[in-house]
C-alpha positions, 0 to 999 in steps of 0.5 A: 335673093336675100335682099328681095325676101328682107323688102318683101317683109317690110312691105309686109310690115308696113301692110299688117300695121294698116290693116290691124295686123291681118293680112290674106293669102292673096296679099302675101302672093302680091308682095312675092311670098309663095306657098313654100315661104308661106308654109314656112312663115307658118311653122315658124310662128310668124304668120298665125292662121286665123281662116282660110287663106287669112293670118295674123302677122307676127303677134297674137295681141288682136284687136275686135278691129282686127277680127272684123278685117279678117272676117271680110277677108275670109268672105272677099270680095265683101264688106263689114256690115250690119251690127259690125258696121254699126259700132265702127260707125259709132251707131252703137253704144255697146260693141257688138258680140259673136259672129261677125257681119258682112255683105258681099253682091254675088253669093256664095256657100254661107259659112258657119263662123260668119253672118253673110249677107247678100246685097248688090250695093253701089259704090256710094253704099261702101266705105272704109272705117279705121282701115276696114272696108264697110258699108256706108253709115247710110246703109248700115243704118238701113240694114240695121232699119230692116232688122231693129226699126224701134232703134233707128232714131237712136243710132241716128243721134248717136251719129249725130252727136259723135265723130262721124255726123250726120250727112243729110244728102247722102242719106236722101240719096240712099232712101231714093235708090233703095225703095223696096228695102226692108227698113226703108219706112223705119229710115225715112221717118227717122231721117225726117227728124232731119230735113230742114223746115223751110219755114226756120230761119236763122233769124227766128231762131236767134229772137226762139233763143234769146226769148227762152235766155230772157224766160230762164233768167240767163244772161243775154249774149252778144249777137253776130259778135266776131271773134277769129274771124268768124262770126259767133251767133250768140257769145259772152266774152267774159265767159268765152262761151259762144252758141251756134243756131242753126238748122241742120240742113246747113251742116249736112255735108263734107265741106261744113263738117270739115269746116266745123272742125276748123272753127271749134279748132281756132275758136278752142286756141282762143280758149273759146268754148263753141256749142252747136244747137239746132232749131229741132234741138230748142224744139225738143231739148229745150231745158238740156240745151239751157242746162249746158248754156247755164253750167258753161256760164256758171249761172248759180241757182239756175233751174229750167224752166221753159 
């Protein structure tokens, strides 16, 4: 019996090192713990109550991660969302504060020490962030659309810019099933900024880059140059710098995101430095991008003028 109870707590263990240090009654009955055992875990300070039939496992140092896993398991079945979602998904600049957001698809009494919401979301509407069940970036950027439209094209260069990015189809997917959403307007015209420009080619992007290199007064790079085996776009190698031009539509997938992440990987090994820029970013930055090209190339006297 002894031996059962010392697996029982590894396994829970293991369990409340994934899960921030949260887990709920019903995990705790899975893994063999009864009411009695519970009650005593209890008493004795191994388990703290955080909400109903929900606990802390073993220590009082709880993260806001931690808080929000609790919130959707004091709400199950459910998944964080809303402002609470967005700072997971890295579309807020501040985290949030005060009660925790969540949507669940059947209701249910609302209960006080939460924000709940209720929706009927498909399975490509839920994920995971850091371990804690959460809409898609997609939809919690279209909550958030509903509630903040003015802040929309912000959290999307914020995705955009951070760890996460900016899947294109997914959000093309979300706008075609959701017609009727409150923040459907506010997305789509935000998601606009991204959908490819037929017109754009990479070769016209190419002679708009160097055309504005030529303009500012910065050296010209060598194009199409192969390094590592990959081909750089622009690239000076006594700066080890190289620029990649292209038109979002071609990054707007799993594949490539991962694929970017191995190229700037090798590239980096190789003491490269790898900036991306896009045709909307030389339409709309085009001094920032030709700052950061000057600063990497330590172009003294440098001042944007485009």
């Amino acid at each position: 019996m002894r031996g059962k109870q010392r697996r029982a707590d590894v396994e829970l263990s293991e369990l409340a090192t994934r899960q921030h240090g949260v887990v709920s009654t019903r995990q705790l009955e899975a893994l063999g713990f009864s009411d009695a055992v519970i009650t005593a875990e209890l008493r004795l300070g191994r388990l703290r109550r955080l909400h109903r039939r929900v606990y802390a496992v073993g220590h009082e140092a709880l993260t806001w991660e931690s808080w929000c896993l609790a919130a959707v398991a004091a709400n199950a079945p459910c998944v964080a969302s809303h402002w609470s979602a967005a700072w997971l998904w890295g579309l807020m600049r501040s985290r949030p504060s005060g009660k925790f957001h969540v949507t669940a698809t059947t209701r249910r009494h609302r209960r006080r020490d939460f924000h709940v919401h209720f929706a009927e979301l498909a399975d490509q509407d839920t994920s995971s962030v850091q371990g804690v069940p959460v809409t898609s970036v997609a939809r919690t950027a279209l909550d958030l659309a509903a509630l903040d439209a003015g802040g929309t094209s912000a959290r999307l260069k914020r995705l955009e810019d951070g760890e996460h990015r900016l899947d294109l189809r997914e959000f093309e997917a979300l706008l075609a099933r959701s017609k009727g959403h409150k923040g459907w307007a506010a997305l789509s015209r935000a998601v606009d900024l991204y959908r490819p420009d037929p017109t754009v080619t990479r070769s016209g992007l190419e002679r708009r880059f160097r055309a504005l290199l030529r303009r500012s007064g910065l050296p010209a790079p060598s194009m199409n140059f192969v390094v590592g085996g990959y081909e750089l776009d622009c690239y000076w190698p006594e700066h080890l710098l190289a620029v990649e031009l292209d038109t979002y539509g071609t990054h707007g997938s799993r594949l490539s995101f991962e694929e970017d992440r191995k190229r700037q990987r090798v590239l980096g090994m190789l003491g490269i430095t790898l900036e991306r820029v896009t045709d909307r970013q030389l339409d709309s930055e085009a001094d920032e991008v030709l700052r950061a090209v000057a600063a990497r190339l330590g172009a003294a006297g440098y001042s944007a003028s485009t």
